[in-house]
N, C-alpha and C positions, 0 to 999 in steps of 0.2 A: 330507658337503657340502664339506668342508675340500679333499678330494681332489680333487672336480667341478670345484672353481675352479682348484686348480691344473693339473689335464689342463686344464681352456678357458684358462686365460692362456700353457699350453705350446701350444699348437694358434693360439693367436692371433699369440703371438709367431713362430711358424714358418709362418703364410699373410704375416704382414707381409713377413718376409724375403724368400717367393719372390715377392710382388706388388713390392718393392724392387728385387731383383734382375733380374725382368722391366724392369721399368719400363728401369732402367740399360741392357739389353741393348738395349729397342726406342729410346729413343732415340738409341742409337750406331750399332746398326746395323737392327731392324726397321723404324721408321720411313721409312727409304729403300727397303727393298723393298716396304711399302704402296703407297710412293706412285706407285712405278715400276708397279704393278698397276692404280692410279689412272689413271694416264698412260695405259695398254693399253686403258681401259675395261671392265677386269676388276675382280669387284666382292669386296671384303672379306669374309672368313668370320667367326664371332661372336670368336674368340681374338683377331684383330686391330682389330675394332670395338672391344673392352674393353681393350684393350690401349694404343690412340688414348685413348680416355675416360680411364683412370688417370693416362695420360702428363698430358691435357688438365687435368686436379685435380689434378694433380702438380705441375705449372708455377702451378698458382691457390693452390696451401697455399703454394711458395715465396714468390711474388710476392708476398706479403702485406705481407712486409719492405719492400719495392721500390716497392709499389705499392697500397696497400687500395683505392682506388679500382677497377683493373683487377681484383681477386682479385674484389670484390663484382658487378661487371658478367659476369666470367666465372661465378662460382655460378648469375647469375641465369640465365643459357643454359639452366642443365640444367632448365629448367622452363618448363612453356607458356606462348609469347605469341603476338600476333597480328604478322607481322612486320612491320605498318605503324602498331601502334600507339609513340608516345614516349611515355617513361619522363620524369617533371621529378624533378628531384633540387636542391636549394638547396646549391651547392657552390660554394667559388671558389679551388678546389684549383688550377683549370688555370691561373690567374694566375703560377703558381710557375716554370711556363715562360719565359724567355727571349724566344724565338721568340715566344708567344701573347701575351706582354706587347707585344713592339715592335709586332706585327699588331693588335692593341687601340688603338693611337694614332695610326691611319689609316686609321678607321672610317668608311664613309658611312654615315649610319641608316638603318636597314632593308635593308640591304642585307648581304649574306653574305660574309664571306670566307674561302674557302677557307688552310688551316694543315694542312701534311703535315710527317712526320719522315720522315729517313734511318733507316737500318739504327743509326747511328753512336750516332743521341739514344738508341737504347735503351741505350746502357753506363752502368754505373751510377758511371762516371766523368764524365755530361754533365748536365748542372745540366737539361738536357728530359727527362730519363729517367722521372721520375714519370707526367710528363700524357702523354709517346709511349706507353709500354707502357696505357695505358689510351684516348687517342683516337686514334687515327691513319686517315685524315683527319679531321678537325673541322673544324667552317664554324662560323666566328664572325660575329655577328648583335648591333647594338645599335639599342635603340629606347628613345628617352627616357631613365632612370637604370639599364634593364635590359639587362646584357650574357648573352647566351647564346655557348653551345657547344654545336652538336649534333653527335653524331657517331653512324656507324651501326657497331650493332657486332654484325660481319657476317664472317666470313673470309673471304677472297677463292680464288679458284678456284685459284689457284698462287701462291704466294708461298714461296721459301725465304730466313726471317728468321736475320739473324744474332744472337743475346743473349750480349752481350762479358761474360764476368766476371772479368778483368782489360783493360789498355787494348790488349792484343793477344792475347790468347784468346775465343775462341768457341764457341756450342754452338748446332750448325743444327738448324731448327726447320723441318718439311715445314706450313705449314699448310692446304694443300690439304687432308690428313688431317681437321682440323677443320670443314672445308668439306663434303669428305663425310659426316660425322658429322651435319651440316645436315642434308645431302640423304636422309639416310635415316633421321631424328626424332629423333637422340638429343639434338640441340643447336637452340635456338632463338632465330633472331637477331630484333634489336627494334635501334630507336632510344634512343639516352638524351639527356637535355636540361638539361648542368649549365646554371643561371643564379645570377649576384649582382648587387646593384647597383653601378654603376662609372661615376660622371660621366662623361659625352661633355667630352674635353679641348675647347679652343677653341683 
């Protein structure tokens, strides 16, 4: 028995490394040959579907530091929803924002406002960084002592995001790749509905 486990923890430890190592390769450089194949309207083989997906859980185990919010919204993808159903969640995490804060104090009731980030909010140098990497767009909504935030959380058909880990270094992120991962079930986009309650200023 003694032996089984340590051939499985040697066999485990050696699929980590080469799923590591992959991972490393395709976001430096397979990632941009996917998406150029994307771009073609040629369509992904199964190495590079799982490949996208590792990368896609790769970035959701990191971001957890960065972001528990986004790591939980992205988990939730890899499992079926209906993409017009919202998600409520009692959070007032997105308050932490800067941006969402001043946008909160020039509220009409009932009425939506649209709140986007740059590329810029996502460094984890920019006091937005927590609530971009998890809504980006969000439409804020207050009615009565209820403030929401909906955002759809959806990859967009072409986006190349920059995520700075220092205040001038970056790692490009194709998310088209996620987009397609959409398109062909592995990923399922939904709405989410943080709300808390937040006096309407006078």
């Amino acid at each position: 028995m003694k032996k089984f486990l340590k051939k499985l923890g040697i066999t485990l430890v050696i699929l980590s490394v080469i799923v590591f190592a992959n991972g490393c390769y395709f976001v430096f450089d397979g990632q941009f040959k996917a998406a150029e194949k994307i771009k073609n309207k040629q369509e992904l083989n199964l190495y590079e579907i799982s490949s996208i997906y590792t990368m896609h859980m790769a970035i959701c185990t990191i971001g957890w530091i960065y972001s528990p919010e986004a790591t939980k919204e992205i988990i939730a993808m890899s499992f079926k929803k209906n993409r017009d159903i919202e998600k409520y969640v009692e959070n007032d995490f997105f308050l932490e924002s800067p941006k969402v804060r001043q946008a909160a104090q020039n509220l009409t009731p009932g009425v939506e406002k649209r709140v986007a980030f740059t590329d810029s909010c996502y460094s984890l140098f920019d006091p937005n960084h927590t609530v971009a990497l998890a809504v980006n767009p969000g439409f804020l909504k207050i009615e009565g002592n209820r403030l929401t935030f909906r955002a759809p959380i959806d990859y967009p058909t072409y986006s190349l995001t920059k995520i700075y880990v220092t205040k001038t270094k970056y790692i490009l992120i194709h998310e088209s790749l996620f987009d397609y991962l959409e398109r062909v079930g592995v990923l399922h986009p939904y709405t989410i509905v943080y709300y808390t309650d937040y006096p309407l200023k006078k």
